[in-house]
LUMKOL-324635 format. One record per residue (C-alpha): residue number from 1; residue in one letter; x, y, z. Coordinates in steps of 0.2 Angstrom, whole numbers. Each point is the difference from the previous one (the first is absolute). Last residue first. Layout:
<atoms>
+------+------+-------+-------+-------+
: resi : resn :     X :     Y :     Z :
+------+------+-------+-------+-------+
:  NUM :    A :     X :     Y :     Z :
...
+------+------+-------+-------+-------+
</atoms>
This chain:
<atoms>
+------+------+-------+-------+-------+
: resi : resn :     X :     Y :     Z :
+------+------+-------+-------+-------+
:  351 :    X :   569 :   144 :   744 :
:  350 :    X :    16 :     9 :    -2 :
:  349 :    X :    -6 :    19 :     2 :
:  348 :    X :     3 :    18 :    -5 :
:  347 :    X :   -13 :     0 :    -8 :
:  346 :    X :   -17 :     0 :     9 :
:  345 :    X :     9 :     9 :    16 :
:  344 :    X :     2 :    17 :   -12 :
:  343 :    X :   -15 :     1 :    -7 :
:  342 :    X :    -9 :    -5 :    17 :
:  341 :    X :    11 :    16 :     9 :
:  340 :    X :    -7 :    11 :   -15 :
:  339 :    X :   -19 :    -6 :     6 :
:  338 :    X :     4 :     1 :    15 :
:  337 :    X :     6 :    18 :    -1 :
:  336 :    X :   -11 :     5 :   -11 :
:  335 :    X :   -17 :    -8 :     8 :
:  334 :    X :    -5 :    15 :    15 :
:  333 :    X :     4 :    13 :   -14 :
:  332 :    X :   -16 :    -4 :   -10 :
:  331 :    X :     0 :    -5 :   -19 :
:  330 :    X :    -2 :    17 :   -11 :
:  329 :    X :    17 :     5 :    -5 :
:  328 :    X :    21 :    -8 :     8 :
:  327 :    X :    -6 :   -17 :    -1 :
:  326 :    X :     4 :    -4 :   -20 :
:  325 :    X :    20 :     7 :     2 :
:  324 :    X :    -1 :   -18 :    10 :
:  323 :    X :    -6 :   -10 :   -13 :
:  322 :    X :    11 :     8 :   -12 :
:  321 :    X :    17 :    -3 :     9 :
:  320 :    X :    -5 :   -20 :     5 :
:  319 :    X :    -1 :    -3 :   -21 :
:  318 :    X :    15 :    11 :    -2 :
:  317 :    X :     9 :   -11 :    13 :
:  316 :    X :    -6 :   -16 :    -7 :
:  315 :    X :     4 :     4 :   -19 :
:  314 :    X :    16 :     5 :     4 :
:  313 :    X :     3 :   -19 :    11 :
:  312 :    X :    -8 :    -8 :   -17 :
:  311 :    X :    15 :     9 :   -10 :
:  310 :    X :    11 :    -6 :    14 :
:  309 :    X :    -5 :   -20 :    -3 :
:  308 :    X :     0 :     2 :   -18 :
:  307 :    X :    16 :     6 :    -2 :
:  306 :    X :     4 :   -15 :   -12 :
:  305 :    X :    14 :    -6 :    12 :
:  304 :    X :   -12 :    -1 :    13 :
:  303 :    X :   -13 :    -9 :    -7 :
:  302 :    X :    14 :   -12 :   -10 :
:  301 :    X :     5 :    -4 :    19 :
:  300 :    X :   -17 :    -4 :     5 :
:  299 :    X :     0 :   -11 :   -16 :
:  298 :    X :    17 :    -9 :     2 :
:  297 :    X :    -7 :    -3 :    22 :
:  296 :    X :   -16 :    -6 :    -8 :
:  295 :    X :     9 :   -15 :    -9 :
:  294 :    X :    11 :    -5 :    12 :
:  293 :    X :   -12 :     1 :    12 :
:  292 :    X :    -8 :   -13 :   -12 :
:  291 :    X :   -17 :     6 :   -12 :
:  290 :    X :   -10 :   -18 :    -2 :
:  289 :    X :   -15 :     9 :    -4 :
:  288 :    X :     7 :    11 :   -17 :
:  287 :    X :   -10 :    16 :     0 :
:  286 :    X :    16 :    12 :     1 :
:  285 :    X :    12 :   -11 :   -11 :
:  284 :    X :     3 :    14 :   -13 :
:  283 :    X :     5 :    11 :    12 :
:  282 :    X :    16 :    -8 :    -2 :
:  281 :    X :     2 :     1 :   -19 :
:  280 :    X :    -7 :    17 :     1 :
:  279 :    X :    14 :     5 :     9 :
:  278 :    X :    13 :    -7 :   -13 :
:  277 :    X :   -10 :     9 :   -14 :
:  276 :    X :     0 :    18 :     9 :
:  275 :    X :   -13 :     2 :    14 :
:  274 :    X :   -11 :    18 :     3 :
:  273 :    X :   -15 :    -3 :    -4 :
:  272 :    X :    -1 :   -19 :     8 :
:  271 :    X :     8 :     8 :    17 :
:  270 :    X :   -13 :    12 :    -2 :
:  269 :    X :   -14 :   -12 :    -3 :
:  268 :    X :     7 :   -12 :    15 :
:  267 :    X :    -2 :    14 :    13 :
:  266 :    X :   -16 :     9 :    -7 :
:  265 :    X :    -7 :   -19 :     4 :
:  264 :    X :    -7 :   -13 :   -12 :
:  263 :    X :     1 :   -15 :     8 :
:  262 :    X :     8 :   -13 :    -7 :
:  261 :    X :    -6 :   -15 :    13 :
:  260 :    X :    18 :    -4 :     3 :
:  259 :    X :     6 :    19 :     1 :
:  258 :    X :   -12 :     3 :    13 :
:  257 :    X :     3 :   -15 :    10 :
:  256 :    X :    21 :     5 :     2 :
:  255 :    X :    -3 :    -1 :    16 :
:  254 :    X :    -9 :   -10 :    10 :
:  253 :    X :   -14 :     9 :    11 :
:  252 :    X :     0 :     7 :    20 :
:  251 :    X :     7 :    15 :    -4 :
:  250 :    X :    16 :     0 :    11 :
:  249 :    X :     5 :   -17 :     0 :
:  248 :    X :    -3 :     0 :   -17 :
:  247 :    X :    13 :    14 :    -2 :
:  246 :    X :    -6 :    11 :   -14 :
:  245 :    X :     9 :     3 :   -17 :
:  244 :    X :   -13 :    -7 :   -14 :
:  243 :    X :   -15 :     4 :     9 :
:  242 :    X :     5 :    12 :    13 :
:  241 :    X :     4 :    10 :   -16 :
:  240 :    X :   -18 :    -2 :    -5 :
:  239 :    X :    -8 :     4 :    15 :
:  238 :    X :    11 :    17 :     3 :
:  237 :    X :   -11 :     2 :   -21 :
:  236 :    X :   -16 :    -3 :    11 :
:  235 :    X :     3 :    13 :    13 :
:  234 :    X :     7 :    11 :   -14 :
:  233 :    X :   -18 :     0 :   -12 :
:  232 :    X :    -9 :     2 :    16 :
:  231 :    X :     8 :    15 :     5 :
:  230 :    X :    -2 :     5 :   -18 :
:  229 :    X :   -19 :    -3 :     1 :
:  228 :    X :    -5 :     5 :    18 :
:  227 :    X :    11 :    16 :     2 :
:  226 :    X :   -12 :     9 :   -17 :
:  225 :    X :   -12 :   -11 :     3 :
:  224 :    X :    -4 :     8 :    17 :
:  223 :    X :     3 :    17 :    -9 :
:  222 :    X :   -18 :    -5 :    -9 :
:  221 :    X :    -8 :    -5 :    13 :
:  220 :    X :     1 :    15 :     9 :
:  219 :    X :    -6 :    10 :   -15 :
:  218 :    X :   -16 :   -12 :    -4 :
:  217 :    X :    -3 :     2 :    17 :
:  216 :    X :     0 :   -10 :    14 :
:  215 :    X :   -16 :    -6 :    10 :
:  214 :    X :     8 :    -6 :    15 :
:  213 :    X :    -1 :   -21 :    -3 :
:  212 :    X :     5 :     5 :   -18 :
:  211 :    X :    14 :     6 :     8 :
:  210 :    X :     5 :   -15 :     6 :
:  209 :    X :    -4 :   -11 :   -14 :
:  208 :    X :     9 :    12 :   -13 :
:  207 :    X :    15 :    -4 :    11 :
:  206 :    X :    -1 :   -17 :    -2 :
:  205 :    X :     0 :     2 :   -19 :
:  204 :    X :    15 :     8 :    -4 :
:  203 :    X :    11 :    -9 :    13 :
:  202 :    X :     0 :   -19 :    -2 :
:  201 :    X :   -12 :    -3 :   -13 :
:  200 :    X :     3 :    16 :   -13 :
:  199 :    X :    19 :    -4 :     1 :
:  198 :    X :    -1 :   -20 :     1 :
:  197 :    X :    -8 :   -10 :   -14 :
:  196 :    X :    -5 :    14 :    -8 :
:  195 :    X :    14 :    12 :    -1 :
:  194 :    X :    15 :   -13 :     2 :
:  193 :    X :   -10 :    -8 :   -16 :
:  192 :    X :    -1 :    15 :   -14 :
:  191 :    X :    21 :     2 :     8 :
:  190 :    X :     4 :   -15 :    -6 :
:  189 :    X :   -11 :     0 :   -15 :
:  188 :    X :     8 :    19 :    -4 :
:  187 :    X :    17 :    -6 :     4 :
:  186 :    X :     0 :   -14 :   -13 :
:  185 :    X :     4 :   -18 :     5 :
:  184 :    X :   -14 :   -11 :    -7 :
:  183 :    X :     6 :   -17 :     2 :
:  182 :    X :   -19 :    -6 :    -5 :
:  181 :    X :    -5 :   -11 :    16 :
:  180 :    X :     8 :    13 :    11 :
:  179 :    X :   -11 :    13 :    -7 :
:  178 :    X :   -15 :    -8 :     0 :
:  177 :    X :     3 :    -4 :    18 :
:  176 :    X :     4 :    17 :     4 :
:  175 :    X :   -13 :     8 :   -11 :
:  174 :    X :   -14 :   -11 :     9 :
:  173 :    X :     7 :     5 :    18 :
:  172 :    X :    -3 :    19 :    -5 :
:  171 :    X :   -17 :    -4 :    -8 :
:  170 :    X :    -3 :    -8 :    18 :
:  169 :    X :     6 :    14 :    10 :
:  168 :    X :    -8 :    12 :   -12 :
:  167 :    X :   -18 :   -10 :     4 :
:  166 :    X :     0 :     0 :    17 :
:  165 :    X :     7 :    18 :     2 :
:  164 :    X :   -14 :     3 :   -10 :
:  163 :    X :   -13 :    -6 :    11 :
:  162 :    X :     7 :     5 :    13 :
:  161 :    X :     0 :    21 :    -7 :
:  160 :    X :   -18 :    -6 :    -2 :
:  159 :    X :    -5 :    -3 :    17 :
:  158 :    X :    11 :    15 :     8 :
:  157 :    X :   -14 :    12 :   -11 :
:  156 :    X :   -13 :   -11 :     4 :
:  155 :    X :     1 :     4 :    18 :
:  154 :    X :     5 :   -16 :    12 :
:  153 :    X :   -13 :   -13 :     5 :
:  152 :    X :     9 :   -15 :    -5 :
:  151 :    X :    19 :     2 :    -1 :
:  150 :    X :     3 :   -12 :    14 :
:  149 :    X :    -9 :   -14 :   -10 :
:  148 :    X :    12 :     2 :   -17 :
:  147 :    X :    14 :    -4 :    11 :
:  146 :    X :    -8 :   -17 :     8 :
:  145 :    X :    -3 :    -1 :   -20 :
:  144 :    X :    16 :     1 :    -5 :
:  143 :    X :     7 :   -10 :    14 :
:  142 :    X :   -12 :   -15 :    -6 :
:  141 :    X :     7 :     3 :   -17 :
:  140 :    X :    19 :    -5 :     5 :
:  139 :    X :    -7 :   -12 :    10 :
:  138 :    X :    -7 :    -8 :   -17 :
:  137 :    X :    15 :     4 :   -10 :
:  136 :    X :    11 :   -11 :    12 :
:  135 :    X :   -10 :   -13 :     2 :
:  134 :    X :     0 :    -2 :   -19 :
:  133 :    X :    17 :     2 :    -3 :
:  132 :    X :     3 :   -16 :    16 :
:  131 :    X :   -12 :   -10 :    -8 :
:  130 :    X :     8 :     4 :   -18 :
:  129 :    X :    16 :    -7 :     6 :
:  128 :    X :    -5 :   -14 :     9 :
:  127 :    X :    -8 :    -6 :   -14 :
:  126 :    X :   -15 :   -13 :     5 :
:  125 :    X :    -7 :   -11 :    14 :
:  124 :    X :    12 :     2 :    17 :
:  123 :    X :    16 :    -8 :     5 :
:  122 :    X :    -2 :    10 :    17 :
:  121 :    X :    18 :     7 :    -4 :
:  120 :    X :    -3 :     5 :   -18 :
:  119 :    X :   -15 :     9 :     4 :
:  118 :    X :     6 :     8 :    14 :
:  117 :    X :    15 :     5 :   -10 :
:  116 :    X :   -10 :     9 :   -10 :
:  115 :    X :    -9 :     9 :    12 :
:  114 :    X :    15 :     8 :     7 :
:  113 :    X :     7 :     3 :   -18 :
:  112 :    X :   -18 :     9 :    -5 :
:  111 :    X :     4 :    12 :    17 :
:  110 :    X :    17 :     5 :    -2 :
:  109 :    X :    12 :    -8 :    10 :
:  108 :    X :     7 :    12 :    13 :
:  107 :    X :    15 :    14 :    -1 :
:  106 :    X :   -11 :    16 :    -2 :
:  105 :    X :    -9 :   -10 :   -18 :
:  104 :    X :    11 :   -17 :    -5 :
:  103 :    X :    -2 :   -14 :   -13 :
:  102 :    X :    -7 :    12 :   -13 :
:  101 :    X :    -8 :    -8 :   -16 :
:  100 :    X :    -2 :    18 :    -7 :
:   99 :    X :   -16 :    -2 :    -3 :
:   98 :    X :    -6 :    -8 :    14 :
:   97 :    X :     9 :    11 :    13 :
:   96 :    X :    -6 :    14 :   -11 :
:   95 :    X :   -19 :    -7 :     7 :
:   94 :    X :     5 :    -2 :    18 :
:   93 :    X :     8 :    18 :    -1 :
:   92 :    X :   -14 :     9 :    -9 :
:   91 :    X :   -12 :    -8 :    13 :
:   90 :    X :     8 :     8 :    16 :
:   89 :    X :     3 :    16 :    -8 :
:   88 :    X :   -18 :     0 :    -2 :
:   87 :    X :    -1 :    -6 :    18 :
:   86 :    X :    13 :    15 :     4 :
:   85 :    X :   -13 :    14 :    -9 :
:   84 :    X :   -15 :    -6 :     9 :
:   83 :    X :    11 :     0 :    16 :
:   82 :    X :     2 :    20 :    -5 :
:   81 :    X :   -15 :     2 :    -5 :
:   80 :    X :    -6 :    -5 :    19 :
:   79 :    X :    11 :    10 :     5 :
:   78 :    X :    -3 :    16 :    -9 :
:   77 :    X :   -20 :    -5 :     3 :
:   76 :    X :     4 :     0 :    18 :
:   75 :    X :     8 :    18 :     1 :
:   74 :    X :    18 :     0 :     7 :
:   73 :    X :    -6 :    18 :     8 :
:   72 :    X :    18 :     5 :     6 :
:   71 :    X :     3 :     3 :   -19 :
:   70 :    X :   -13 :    11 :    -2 :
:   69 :    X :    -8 :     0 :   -18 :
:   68 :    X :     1 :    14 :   -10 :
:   67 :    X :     3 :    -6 :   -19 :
:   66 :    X :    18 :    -4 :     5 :
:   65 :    X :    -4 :   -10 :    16 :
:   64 :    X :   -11 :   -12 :    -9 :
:   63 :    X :    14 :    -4 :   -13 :
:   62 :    X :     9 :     0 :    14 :
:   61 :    X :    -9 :   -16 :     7 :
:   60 :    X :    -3 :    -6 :   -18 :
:   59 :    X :    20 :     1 :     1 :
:   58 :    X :     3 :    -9 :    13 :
:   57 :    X :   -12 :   -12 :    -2 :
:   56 :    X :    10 :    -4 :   -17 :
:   55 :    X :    16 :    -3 :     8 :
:   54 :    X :    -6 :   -11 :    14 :
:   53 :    X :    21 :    -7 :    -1 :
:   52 :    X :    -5 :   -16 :    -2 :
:   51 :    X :     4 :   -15 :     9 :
:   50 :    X :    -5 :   -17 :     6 :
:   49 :    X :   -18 :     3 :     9 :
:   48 :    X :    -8 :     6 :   -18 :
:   47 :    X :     6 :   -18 :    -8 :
:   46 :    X :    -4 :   -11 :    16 :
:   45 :    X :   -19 :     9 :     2 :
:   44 :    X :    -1 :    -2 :   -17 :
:   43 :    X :     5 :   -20 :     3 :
:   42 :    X :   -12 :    -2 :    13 :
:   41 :    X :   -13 :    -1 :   -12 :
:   40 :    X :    10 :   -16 :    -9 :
:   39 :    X :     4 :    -8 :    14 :
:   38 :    X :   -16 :     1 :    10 :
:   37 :    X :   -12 :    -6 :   -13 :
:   36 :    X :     2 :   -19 :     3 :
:   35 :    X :    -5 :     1 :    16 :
:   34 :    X :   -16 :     4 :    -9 :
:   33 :    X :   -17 :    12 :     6 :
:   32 :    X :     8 :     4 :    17 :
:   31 :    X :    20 :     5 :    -9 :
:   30 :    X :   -14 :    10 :   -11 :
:   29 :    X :    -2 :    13 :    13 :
:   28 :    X :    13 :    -2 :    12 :
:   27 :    X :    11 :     8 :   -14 :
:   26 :    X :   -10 :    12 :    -7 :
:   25 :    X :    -1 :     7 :    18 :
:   24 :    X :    17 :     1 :     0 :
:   23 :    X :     1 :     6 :   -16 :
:   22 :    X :    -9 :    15 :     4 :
:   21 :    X :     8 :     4 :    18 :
:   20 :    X :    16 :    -4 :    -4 :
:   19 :    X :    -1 :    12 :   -15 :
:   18 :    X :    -8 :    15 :     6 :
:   17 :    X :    14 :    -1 :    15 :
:   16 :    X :    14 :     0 :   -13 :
:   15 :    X :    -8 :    16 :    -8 :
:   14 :    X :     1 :     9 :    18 :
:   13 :    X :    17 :    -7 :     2 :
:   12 :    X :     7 :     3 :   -18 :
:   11 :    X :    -5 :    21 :     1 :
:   10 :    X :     9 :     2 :    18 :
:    9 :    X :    16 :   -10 :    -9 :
:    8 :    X :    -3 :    11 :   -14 :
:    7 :    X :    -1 :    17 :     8 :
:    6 :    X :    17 :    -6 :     9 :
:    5 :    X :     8 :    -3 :   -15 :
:    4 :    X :    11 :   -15 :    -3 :
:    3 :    X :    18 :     4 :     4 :
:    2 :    X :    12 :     2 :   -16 :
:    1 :    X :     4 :   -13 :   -12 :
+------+------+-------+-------+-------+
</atoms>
């Protein structure tokens, strides 16, 4: 992976500060109503403190940038959307842990295990289990709402590009979950999902936030979606490979946990495409729980036999191609070049 941008680090520490300071107060807040609601407060601040790469303020930030802005500005409605955009992040996170069954998010125990394993240990009234889901939900709201409160007072125009971010991500998650659930393995549902649950949310749409904080046009906009969408289609499909072939050390999650919860990834779906009888025997256990290394190690290898791991590598390289042929028109200059630096850092990574 190559050295993390500067522009990003200087992003991430004004971003960071946002977020100490408004969970902070969050925190001494209800911690003084009920001991009892420390813990579960605390844990957004614990999830945005562990990680993150501040991805998505980075690019509302040159989304801002490309309609105008100046980037020596670091505007406080930039920043404060870009926290905004982190404690939605935030509540995605808590509520895929929950889906997913995840024991691990950035190397720690996820949030509903955490709370789970309270109940079990205190000997407390009830399912453990669905204590621990439902803790784990509810924090995953609260962040949601702590996000929704930074984006109050902002123009209409950035108002309803959150809204709809909102509402894609969730369709996105929807289509993942139904897809899982139905062993549907074909490209266009794979791809249908890497676009909503991740392209438009990650890249796309952050950027429209910037420059909607400017005033863009309709013309600006539009070659933001042109890098936005496949950048966002690639950073997603580098997910998916991490997925089934990253080192947990390095990513901070199991794995293998993609193919044991089936999901429905452009790197599965061309595997699937592409296998002959034998390799469809194997992939046939993608979805199966009790998945050994054994097990994962056959399919990985099938993956790779298949072609479907260089076919996806293709499809990452034209995607990061396209986004970056999108600069060169009406965005300003000042944002090209991080812009095409991010395109490049966003993929080329291991976690």
């Amino acid at each position: 992976m190559g050295a993390t941008p500067e522009s990003l680090t200087a992003i991430a520490q004004r971003v960071d500060g946002c977020l100490e300071s408004v969970l902070d107060g969050e925190v001494r807040r209800w911690e003084a109503l009920d001991g009892d609601l420390s813990d579960p407060v605390n844990e957004v601040l614990r999830l945005v403190r562990s990680g993150g790469k501040r991805l998505r303020p980075a690019f509302c930030h040159w989304g801002f940038v490309a309609a105008g802005g100046d980037d020596g500005e670091m505007d406080e409605a930039v920043v404060a959307s870009g926290a905004a955009l982190e404690l939605l992040h935030a509540q995605a996170l808590f509520h895929d842990d929950v889906i997913d069954d995840s024991d691990s998010r950035r190397g720690a125990p996820t949030a509903h295990r955490v709370f789970t394993d309270r109940h079990r240990t205190a000997g407390w009234l009830g399912e453990s289990r669905r204590f621990g889901d439902g803790m784990a939900i509810l924090i995953g709201d609260l962040a949601g709402v702590f996000a929704d409160r930074l984006m109050t007072g902002v123009p209409s125009e950035t108002k309803a590009i959150w809204d709809e971010m909102r509402i894609e991500v969730n369709l996105g998650q929807m289509l993942d979950v139904l897809g899982s659930a139905s062993g549907d393995r074909t490209i266009e549902r794979a791809e249908r999902v890497c676009r909503y649950k991740s392209a438009k949310y990650s890249i796309e749409r952050p950027l429209h936030l910037g420059a909607s904080l400017r005033g863009a046009s309709d013309q600006v906009m539009q070659a933001l979606s042109a890098y936005g969408l496949p950048l966002g289609e690639a950073f997603q499909m580098r997910d998916d490979v991490m997925g089934v072939f990253g080192d947990p050390e390095v990513t901070g999650k199991p794995v293998g946990d993609d193919l044991r919860e089936a999901k429905p990834t452009p790197l599965v779906a061309r595997a699937v495409a592409r296998a002959d009888r034998s390799q469809a025997e194997v992939l046939r256990m993608i979805g199966q729980a009790d998945l050994t290394p054994s097990d994962i190690s056959s399919i990985q290898e099938v993956i790779i036999a298949t072609g479907a791991l260089d076919e996806l590598e293709g499809a990452i390289d034209d995607r990061v191609r396209r986004a970056v042929d999108a600069l060169d028109g009406v965005i300003s200059a000042q944002a090209v070049a991080p812009l095409t630096e991010l395109a490049s850092f966003i993929v080329d990574r291991a976690n």
